[in-house]
C-alpha positions as a Markdown table, in Angstrom:
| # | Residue | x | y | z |
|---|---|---|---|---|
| 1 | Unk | 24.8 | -2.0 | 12.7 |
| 2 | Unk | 24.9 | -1.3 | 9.3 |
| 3 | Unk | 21.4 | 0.5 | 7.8 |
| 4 | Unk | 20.7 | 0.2 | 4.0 |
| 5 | Unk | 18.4 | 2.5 | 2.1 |
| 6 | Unk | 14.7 | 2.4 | 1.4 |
| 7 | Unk | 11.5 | 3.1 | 0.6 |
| 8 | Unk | 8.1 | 2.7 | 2.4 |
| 9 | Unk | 5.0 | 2.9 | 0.0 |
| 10 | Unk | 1.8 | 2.7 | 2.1 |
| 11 | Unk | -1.2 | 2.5 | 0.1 |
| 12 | Unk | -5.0 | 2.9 | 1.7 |
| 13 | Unk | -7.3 | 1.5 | -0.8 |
| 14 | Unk | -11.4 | -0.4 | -0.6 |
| 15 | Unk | -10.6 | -3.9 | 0.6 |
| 16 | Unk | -12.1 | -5.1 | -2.8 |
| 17 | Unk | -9.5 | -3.8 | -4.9 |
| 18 | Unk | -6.9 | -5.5 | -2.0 |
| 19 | Unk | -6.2 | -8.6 | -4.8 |
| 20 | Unk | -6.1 | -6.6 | -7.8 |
| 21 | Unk | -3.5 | -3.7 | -6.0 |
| 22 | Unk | -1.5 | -7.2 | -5.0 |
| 23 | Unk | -1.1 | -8.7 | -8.1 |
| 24 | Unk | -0.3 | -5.3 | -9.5 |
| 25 | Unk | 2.7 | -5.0 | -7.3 |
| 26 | Unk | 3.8 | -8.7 | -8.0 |
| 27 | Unk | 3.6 | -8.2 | -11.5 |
| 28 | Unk | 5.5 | -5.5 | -11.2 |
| 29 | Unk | 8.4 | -7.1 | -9.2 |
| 30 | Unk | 7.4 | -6.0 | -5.6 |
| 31 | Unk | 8.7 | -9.3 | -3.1 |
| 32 | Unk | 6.4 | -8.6 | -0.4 |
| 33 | Unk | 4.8 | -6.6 | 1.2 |
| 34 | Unk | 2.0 | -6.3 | 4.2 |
| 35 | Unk | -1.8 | -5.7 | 4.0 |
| 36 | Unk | -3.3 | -4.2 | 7.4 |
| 37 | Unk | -7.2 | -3.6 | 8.0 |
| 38 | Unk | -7.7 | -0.2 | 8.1 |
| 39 | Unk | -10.7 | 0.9 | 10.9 |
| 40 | Unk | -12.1 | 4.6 | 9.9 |
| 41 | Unk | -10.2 | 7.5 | 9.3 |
| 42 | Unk | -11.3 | 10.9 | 7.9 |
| 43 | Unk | -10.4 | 12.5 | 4.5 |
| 44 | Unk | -11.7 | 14.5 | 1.7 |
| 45 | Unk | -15.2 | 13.0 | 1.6 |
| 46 | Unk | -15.4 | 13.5 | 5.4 |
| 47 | Unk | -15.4 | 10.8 | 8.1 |
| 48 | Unk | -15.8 | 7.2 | 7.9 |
| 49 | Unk | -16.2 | 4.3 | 10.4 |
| 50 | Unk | -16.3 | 0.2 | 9.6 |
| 51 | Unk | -18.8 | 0.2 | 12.4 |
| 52 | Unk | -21.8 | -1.4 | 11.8 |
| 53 | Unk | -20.2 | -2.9 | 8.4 |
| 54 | Unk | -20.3 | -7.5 | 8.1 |
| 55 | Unk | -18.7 | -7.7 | 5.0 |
| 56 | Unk | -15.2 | -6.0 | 3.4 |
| 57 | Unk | -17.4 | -4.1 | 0.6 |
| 58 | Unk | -17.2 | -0.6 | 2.2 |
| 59 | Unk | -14.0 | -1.4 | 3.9 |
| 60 | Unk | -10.4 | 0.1 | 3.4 |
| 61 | Unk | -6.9 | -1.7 | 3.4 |
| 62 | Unk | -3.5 | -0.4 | 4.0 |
| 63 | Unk | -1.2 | -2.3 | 1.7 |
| 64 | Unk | 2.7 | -1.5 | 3.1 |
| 65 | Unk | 6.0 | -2.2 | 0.7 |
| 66 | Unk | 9.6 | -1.4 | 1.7 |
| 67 | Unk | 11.9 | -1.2 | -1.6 |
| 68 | Unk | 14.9 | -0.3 | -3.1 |
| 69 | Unk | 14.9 | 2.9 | -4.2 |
| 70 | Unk | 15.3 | 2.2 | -7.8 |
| 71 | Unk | 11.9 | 0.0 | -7.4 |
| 72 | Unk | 10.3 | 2.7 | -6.4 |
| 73 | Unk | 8.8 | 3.8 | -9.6 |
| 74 | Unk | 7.7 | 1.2 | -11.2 |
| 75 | Unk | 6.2 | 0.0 | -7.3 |
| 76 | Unk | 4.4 | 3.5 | -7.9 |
| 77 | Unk | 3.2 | 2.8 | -11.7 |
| 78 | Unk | 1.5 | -0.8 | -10.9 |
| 79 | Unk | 0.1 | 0.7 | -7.7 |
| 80 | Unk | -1.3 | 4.0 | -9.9 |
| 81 | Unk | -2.7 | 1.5 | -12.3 |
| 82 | Unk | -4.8 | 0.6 | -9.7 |
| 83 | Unk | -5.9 | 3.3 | -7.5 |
| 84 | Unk | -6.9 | 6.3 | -10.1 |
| 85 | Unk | -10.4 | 4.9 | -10.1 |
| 86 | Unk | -11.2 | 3.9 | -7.2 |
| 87 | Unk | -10.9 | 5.0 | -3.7 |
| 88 | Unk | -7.2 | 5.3 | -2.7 |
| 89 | Unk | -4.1 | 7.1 | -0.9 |
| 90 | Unk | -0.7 | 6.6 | -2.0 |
| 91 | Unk | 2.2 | 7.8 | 0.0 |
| 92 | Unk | 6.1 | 7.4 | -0.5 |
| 93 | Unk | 8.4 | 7.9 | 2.9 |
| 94 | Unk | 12.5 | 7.4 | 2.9 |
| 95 | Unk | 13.4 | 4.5 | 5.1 |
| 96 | Unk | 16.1 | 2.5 | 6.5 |
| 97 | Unk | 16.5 | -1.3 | 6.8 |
| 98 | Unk | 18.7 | -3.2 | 8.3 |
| 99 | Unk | 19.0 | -6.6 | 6.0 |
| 100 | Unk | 18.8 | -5.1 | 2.7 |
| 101 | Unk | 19.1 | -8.6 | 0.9 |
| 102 | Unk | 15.6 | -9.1 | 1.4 |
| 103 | Unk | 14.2 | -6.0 | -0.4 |
């Protein structure tokens, strides 16, 4: 089976930015993409848990795009945008997919 070249952008950011980091990526031409609940995790700031939380306020989303590689950077501009000031990981990984037409 033939495998085509691509990107996978993961981005962890506070489930209130989730609509703003969205329409970001729309805007700047990104065709889909997957938003995941993210649980706890542990980082610069130290641990952190959703237990105990009712509302998405102090929660964190992980928003996942696979594109083209010449996407890439303007995928990484509208997601910048976004994250500098607030709470946020962005990371870039070299992936394969196998129906390339819809990326």
């Amino acid at each position: 089976m033939q495998m085509h070249q691509a990107k996978r952008v993961e981005i962890i950011i506070e489930a209130m930015m989730e609509r703003r980091l969205t329409e970001a990526l729309s805007t700047a031409g990104v065709t889909g993409y997957t938003v995941l609940p993210v649980s706890g995790g542990s980082g610069r700031s130290g641990e952190w848990s959703r237990e105990g939380q009712v509302g998405r306020a102090g929660g964190m989303v992980a928003v996942i795009c696979l594109v083209r590689p010449e996407r890439v950077d303007a995928l990484l501009e509208a997601a910048f945008a976004v994250v500098e000031r607030h709470i946020g990981v962005v990371s870039v990984t070299d992936a394969q997919v196998i129906r390339a037409e819809r990326f």
